[in-house]
N, C-alpha and C positions, 0 to 999 in steps of 0.2 A: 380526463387526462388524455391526451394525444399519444400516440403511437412512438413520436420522435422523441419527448419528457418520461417515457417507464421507466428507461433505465434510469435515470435520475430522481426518480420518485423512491424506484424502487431501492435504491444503493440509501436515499439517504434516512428511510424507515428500517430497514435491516442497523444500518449502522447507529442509528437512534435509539434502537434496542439494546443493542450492547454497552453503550458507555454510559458514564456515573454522568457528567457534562452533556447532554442532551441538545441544549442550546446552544453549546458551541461548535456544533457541526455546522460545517459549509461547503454546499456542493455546487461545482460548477461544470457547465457544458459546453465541449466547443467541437464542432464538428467542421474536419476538411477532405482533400482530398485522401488521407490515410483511414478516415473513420471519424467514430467519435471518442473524443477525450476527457474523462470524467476523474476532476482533482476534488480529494478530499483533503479537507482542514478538521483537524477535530483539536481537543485540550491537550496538550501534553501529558496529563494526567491520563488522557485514555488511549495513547496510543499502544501501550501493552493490548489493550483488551483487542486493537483493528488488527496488529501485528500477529498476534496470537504467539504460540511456542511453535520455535523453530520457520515462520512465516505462515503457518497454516490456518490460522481464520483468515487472512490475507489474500492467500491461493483461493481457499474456498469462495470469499466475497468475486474476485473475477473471474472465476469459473462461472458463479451464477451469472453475474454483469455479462458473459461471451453467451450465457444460453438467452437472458433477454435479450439481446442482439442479434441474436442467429433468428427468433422470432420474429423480428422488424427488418429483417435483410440488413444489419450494419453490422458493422465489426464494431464494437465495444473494448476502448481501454482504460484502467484504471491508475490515477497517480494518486500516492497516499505522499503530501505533502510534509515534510518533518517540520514538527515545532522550533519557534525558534531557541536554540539553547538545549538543542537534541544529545541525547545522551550518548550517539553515535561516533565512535571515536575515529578521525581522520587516518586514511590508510594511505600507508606509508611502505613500501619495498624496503626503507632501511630497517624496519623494526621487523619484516616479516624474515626477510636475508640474516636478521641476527639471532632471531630466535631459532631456525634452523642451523645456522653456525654453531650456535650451543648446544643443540640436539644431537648433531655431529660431533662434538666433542665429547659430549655425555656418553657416546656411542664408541667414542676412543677408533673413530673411521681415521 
């Protein structure tokens, strides 16, 4: 394994451990002038397990990904790509402006 594929090896055996979908991991590398840039794809079904509570297996995995790269002299970044039909709900300032508007009134300001 070459020096410039660890972190890539390594992201996608860590993350191979974690989820139910094994096979449907897919790691890609691209490297330019900012560094390199490593997008992961996994099942929809396992993006709880890459996400973790509160982003924290998430933070974890590119902390490690920043220490392989600090060992190869590169900057290391990671994209965790969402599935399609992500449970991530669209953010909106109208919905954020009204639920304080009501909090504000709850509050009799």
């Amino acid at each position: 394994m070459s020096d410039k594929q660890m972190d890539q090896e390594f992201l996608e055996s860590v993350v191979k451990a974690l989820v139910d979908n094994p096979q449907d991991v897919k790691v890609d590398r691209k490297v330019d002038e900012m560094g390199v840039l490593i997008t992961l794809d996994v099942n929809p079904a396992d993006m709880g397990k890459i996400i973790g509570r509160q982003g924290n297996t998430a933070k974890a995995i590119r902390t490690l990904l920043r220490v392989v790269g600090m060992k190869n002299n590169a900057r290391v970044n990671l994209k965790i790509n969402e599935p399609e039909g992500g449970m991530r709900q669209p953010s909106s300032s109208n919905s954020a402006s009204a639920s304080v508007d009501q909090a504000m009134a709850d509050l009799k300001f």
